[in-house]
C-alpha positions in Angstrom: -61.7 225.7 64.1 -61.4 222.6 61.8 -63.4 222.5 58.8 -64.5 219.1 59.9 -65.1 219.5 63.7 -68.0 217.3 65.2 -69.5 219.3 68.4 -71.7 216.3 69.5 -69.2 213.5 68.9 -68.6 213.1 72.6 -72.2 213.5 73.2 -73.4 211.2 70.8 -71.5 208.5 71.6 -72.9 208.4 75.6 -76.7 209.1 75.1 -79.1 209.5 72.3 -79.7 213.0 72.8 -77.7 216.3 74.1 -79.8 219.3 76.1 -78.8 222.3 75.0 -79.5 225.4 76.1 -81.2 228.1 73.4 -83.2 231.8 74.5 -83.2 230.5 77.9 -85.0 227.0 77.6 -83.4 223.8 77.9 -84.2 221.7 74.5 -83.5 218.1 74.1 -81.0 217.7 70.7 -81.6 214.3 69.0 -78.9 213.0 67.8 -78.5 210.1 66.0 -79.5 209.2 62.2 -81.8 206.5 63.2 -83.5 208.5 65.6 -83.6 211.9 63.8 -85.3 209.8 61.0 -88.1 208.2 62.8 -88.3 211.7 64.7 -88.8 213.6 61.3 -91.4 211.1 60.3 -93.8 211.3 63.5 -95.3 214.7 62.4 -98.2 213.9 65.6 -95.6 213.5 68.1 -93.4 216.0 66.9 -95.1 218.9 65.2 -94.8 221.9 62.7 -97.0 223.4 63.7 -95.6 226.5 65.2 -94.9 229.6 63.5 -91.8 231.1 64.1 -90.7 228.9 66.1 -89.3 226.0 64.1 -86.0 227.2 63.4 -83.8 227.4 66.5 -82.8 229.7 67.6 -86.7 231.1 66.7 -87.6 233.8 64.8 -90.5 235.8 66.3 -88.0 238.6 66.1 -87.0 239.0 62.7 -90.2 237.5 60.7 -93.8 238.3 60.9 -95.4 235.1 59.4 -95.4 231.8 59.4 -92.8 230.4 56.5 -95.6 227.7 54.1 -95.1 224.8 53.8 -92.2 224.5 56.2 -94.6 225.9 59.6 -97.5 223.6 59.1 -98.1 219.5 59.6 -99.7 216.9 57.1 -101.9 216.3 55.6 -102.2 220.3 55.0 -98.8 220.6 54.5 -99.3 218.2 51.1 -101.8 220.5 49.9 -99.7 223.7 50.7 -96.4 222.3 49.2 -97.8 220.9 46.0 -99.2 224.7 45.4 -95.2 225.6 44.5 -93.8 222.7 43.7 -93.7 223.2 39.8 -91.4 226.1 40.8 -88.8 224.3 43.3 -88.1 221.4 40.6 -87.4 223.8 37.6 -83.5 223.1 38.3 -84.5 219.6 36.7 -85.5 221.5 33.2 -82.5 221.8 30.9 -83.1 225.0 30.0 -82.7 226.0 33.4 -79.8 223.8 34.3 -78.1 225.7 31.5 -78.5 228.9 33.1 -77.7 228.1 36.1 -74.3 226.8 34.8 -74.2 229.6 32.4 -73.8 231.9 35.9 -71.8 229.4 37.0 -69.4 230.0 34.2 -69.6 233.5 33.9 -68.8 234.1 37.8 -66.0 231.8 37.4 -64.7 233.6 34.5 -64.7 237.1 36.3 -63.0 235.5 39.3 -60.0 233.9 36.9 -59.3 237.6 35.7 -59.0 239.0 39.0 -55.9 239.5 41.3 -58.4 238.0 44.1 -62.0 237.9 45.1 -64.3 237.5 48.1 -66.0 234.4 47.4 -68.4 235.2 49.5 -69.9 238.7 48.3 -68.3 238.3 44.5 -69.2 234.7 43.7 -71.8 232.6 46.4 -74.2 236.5 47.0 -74.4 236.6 43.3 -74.5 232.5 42.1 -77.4 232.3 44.5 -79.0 235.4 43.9 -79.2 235.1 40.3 -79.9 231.1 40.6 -83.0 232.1 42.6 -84.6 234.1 39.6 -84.3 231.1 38.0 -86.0 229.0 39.9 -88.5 231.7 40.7 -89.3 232.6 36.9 -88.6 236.5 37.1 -86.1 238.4 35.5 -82.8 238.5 36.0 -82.5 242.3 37.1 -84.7 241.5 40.8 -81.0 239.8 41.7 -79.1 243.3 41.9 -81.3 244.1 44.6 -80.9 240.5 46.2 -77.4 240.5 46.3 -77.7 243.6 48.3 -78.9 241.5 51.6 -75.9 240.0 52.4 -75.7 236.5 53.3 -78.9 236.3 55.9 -82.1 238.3 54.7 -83.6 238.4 58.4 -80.4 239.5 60.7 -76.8 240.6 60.1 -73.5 238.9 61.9 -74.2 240.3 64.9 -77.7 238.1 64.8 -79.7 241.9 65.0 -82.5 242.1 62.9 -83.0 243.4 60.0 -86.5 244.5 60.0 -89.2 243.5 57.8 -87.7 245.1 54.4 -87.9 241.7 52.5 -91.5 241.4 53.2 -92.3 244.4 52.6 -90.6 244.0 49.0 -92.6 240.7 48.8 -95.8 243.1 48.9 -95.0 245.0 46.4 -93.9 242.0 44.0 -97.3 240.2 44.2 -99.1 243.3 44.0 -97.0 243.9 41.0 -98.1 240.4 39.9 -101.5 241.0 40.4 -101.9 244.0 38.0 -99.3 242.3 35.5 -99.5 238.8 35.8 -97.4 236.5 33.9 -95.5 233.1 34.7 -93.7 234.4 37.5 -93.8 232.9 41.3 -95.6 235.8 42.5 -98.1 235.7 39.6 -98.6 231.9 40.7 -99.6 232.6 44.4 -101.7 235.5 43.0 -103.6 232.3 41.4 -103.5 229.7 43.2 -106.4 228.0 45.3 -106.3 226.7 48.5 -109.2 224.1 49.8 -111.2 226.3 47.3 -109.9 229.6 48.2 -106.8 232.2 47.2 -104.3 232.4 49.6 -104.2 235.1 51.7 -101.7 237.6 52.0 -100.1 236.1 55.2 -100.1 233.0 53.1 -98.3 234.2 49.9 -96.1 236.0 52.3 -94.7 232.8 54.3 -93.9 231.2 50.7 -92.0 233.8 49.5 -90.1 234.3 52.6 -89.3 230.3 53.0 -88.4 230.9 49.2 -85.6 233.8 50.2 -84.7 232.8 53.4 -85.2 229.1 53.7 -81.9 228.6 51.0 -80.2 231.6 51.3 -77.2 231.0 53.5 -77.7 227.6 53.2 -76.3 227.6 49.6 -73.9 230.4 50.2 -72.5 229.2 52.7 -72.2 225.9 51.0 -70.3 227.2 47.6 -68.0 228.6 50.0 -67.2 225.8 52.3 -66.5 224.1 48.9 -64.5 226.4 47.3 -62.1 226.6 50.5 -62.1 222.9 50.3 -60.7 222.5 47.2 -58.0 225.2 47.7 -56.5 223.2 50.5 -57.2 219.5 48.5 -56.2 220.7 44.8 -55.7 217.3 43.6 -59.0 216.7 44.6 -59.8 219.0 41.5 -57.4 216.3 39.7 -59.5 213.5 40.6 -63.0 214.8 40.0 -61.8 216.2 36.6 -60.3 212.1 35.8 -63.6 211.0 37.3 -66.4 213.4 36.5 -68.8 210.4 36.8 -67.8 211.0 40.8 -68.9 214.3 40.4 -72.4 213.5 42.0 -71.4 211.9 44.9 -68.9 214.8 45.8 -71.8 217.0 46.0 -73.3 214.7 48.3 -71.0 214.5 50.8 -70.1 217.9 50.8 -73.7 218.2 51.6 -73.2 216.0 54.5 -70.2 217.3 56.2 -71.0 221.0 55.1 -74.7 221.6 56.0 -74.8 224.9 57.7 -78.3 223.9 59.2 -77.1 222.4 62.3 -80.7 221.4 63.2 -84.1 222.3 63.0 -87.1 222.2 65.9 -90.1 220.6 65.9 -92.9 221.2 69.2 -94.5 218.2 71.3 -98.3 219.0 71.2 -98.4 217.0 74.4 -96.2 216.0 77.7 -93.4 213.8 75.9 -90.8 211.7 77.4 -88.0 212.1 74.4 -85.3 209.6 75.6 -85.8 210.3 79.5 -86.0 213.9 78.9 -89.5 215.2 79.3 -90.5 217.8 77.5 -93.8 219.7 78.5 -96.8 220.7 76.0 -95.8 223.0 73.7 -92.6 222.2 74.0 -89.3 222.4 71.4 -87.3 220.2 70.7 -84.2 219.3 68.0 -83.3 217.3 65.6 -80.0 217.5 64.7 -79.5 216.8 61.3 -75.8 217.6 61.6 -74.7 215.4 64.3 -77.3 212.8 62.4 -74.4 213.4 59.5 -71.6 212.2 61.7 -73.2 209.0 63.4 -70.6 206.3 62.9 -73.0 203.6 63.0 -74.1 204.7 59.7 -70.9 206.2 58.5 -67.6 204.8 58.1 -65.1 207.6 59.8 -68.1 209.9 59.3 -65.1 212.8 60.1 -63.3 212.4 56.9 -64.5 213.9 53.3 -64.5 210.7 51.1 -65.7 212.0 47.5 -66.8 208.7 46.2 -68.7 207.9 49.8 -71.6 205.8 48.4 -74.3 205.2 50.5 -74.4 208.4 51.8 -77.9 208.6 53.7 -77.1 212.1 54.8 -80.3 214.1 56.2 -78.9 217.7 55.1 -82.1 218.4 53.2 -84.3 216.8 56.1 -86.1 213.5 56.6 -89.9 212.5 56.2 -93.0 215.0 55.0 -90.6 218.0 55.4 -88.0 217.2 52.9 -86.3 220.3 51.4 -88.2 222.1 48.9 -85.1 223.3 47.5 -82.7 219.8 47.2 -83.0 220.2 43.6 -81.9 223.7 43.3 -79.3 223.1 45.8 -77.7 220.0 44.4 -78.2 221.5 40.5 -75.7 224.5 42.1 -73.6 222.5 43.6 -72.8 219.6 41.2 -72.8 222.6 38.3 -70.1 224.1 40.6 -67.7 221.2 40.9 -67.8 220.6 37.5 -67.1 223.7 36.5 -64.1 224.4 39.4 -62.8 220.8 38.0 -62.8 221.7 34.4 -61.4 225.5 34.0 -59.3 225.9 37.7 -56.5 224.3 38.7 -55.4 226.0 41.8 -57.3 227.9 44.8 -55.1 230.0 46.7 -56.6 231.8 50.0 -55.5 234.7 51.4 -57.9 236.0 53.7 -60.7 234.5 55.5 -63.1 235.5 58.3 -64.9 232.7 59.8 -68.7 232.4 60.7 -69.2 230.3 64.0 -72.3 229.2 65.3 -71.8 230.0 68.9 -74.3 228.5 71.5 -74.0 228.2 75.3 -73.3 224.2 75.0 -71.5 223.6 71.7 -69.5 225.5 69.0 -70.1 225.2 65.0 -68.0 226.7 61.8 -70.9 227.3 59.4 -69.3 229.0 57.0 -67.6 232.4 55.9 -68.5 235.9 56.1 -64.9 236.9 54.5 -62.8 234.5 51.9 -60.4 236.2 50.2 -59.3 234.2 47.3 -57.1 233.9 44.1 -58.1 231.7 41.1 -55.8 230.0 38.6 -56.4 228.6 35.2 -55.9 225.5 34.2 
């Protein structure tokens, strides 16, 4: 399947939405920017507010609670974001930046010495692993046991579930926290108030698991959609290391073409017609921030990877109240990534991979990799 293929090109073009089909249901997909925008911004009309049910396929199988603030509408949602928000723009810190780049470096320098690697399990498992005490404030050491959950924390390639383990890990981590506190995430929700109250367990518990799960394989997938980008474009590695002022934008549409988050739901509180398709109360529907990526009336042959593409309105991190906790750790990854791939590597040779597909009754998706097999050269 083409690293570039658009399933809702056809689609897009003839109507503003596509009905696909997901556990059964039939759930309107909207599809173009415009639309997805002012979609993501009616928070009444489309809601939040449904636990374990706004990722699609949903997740009442695999999770127990509802993920904070990603599962609940304004103006709560404010309230409950701003509670962890110190934590999700450390990447900005430069003390922080450097240790992220520090990995960075050091994964890259284990991958130069080797015959070959899996970029998937010896480079993007660990760079986010280890990136993610970072932004989390707690030592290093917790990302041995990280690395150990494989690319998804809820459900392995066969989309079984994993059980509860990661919760039940959370648990003991804040009650950890709670009889050593210190300036650690888990210490932080041990503290924290909430309309004058603590958060309850439940509550802590849907920010931590937003916080493992919500940019888990997003990012890993990601660094290795990248990396297998540049082994087929090497001079592309040329022109970003002539042009690291470029560097920025490359992340950005990476982002855009790349996003392994091929949409996200949202639930009408009330009968709604959504572009002749009427949806009843309490019903789900989509908002497809990747075929939003591809709409050629906001992006010049939205099919090809242009590195200096500038604007680049992409909605990869989301639209409206919802915007991605994460952007900053995400973007800090990736633009730490290229730079480093620019500078030290100067050819990407792949020798094995093992595609992950997104595989749905109406459409087809490459998200990423569960196998690359690669082999690093110096510059």
């Amino acid at each position: 399947m083409s690293d570039n293929n658009d399933p809702f090109q056809e689609a897009r073009a003839r109507c503003p939405i596509h009905i696909g089909t997901f556990q059964g249901a039939k759930v309107p997909m909207i599809l173009r920017l415009k639309d997805v925008r002012e979609a993501a911004k009616d928070t009444v009309k489309y809601s939040s507010d449904a636990p374990l049910r706004i990722p699609i396929p949903s997740e009442e199988e695999v999770r127990t609670v509802r993920q904070y603030p990603l599962e609940v509408d304004p103006p709560v949602h404010a309230e409950y974001r701003k509670i962890v928000e110190p934590f999700f723009l450390r990447p900005k810190q430069p003390d922080v930046l450097a240790k992220i780049h520090g990995l960075i470096d050091s994964l890259l320098t284990k991958a130069l010495e080797a015959d070959s690697i899996d970029a998937v399990k010896d480079f993007a498992i660990p760079l986010q692993s280890y990136a993610l005490t970072y932004l989390l404030n707690v030592p290093e050491k917790e990302a041995e046991l990280w690395v150990n959950w494989g690319i998804h924390v809820f459900k392995d390639g066969d989309g079984k579930s994993k059980g509860t383990f990661m919760e039940t890990y959370c648990n003991q981590m804040f009650e950890a926290a709670a009889e050593n506190p210190g300036e650690d995430f888990f210490s932080a929700l041990n503290q924290a108030q909430f309309q004058g109250r603590p958060l309850t367990m439940e509550e802590k518990l849907g920010y931590a698991n937003i916080a493992f799960a919500g940019g888990r394989d997003t990012i890993i997938h990601t660094v290795t959609r990248i990396i297998s980008y540049f082994a087929e474009n090497p001079q592309e590695l040329v022109w970003l290391r002539e042009n690291p002022d470029r560097i920025t934008l490359a992340s950005e549409e990476f982002f855009r073409v790349f996003i392994p988050l091929t949409h996200i739901g949202r639930v009408c509180p009330v009968k709604t017609d959504v572009f002749g398709f009427e949806v009843q109360p309490d019903g789900l529907v989509s908002l497809c921030w990747s075929s939003a990526n591809r709409d050629p009336e906001v992006f010049d042959q939205p099919n090809e990877i242009r590195l200096n593409r500038k604007p680049n309105p992409h909605v990869a991190f989301g639209f409206g109240a919802h915007l991605c906790l994460g952007a900053h750790h995400a973007r800090a990854i990736m633009r730490g990534l290229i730079q480093k791939l620019s500078t030290r590597v100067s050819n990407i040779e792949i020798l094995e991979t093992k595609e992950l597909i997104e595989k749905e009754p109406d459409y087809k998706r490459k998200i990423g990799y569960e196998l690359l097999r690669a082999k690093f050269m110096k510059l």
